[in-house]
C-alpha positions as CSV (number, residue, x, y, z in Angstrom):
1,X,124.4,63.5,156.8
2,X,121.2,63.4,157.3
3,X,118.9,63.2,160.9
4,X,117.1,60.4,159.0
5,X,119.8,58.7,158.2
6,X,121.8,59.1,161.4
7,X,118.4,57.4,163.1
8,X,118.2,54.6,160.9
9,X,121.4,53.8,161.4
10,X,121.5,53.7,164.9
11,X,118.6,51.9,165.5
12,X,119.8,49.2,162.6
13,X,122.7,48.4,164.6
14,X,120.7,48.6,168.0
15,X,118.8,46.0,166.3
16,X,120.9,43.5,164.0
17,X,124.6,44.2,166.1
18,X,125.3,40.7,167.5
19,X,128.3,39.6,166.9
20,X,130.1,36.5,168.8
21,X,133.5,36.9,167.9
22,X,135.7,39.2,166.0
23,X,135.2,39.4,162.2
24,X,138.7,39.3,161.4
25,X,138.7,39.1,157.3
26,X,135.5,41.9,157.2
27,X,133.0,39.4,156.4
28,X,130.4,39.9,158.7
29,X,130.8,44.0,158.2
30,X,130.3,43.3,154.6
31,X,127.0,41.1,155.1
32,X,126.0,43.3,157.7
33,X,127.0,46.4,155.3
34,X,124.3,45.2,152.3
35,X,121.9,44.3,154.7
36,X,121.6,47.6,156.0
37,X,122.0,49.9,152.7
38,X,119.1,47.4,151.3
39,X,116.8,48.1,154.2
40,X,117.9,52.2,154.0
41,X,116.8,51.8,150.7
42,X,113.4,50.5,151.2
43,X,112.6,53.2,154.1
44,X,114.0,55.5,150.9
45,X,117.6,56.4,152.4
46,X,119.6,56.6,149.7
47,X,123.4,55.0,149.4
48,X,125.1,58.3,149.1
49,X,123.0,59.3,152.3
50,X,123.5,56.3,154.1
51,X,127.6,55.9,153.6
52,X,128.3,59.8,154.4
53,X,126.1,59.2,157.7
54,X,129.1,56.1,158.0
55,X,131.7,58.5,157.1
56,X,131.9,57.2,154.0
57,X,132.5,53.9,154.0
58,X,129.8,51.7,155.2
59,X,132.0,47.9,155.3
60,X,134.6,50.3,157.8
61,X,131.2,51.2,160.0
62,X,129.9,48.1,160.2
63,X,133.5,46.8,161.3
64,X,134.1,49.0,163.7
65,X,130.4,48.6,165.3
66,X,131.3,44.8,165.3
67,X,134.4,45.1,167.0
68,X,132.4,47.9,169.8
69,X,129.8,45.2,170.3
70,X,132.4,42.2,171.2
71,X,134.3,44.1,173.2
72,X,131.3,45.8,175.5
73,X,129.9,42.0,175.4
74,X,133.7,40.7,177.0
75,X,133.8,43.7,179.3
76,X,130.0,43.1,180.5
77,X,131.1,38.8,180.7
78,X,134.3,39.6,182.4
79,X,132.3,41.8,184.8
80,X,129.8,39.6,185.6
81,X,132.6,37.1,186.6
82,X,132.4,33.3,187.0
């Protein structure tokens, strides 16, 4: 893992993480997955370099960053109340 790619990453799913509901069947973590390793790949982050940043598996990443941001977005809703 590189710093580089750590950053990228991050600020990738700062930026395109906006899920509305669960993504039961991985599609959105597989859209989400191709979208990012193509723009790693024009800021010249390789795949390799990008998926060991994931831990390995980029798809299981981008799932499990889907499923953080719906559940932070119910807490923050169920906090706010009616």
């Amino acid at each position: 893992m590189t710093n580089r790619a750590a950053k990228f990453l991050e600020q990738w799913v700062s930026q395109h993480m906006t899920p509305l509901s669960y993504d039961e069947d991985d599609t959105e973590a597989k859209g989400s997955a191709r979208m990012c390793l193509a723009d790693a790949e024009r800021k010249g982050i390789s795949q390799t370099e990008l998926k060991d940043t994931a831990g390995g598996a980029l798809e299981a990443f981008m799932a499990r960053e889907i499923r953080k941001a719906v559940d932070e977005e119910a807490r923050r809703l169920a906090e706010k109340g009616p």
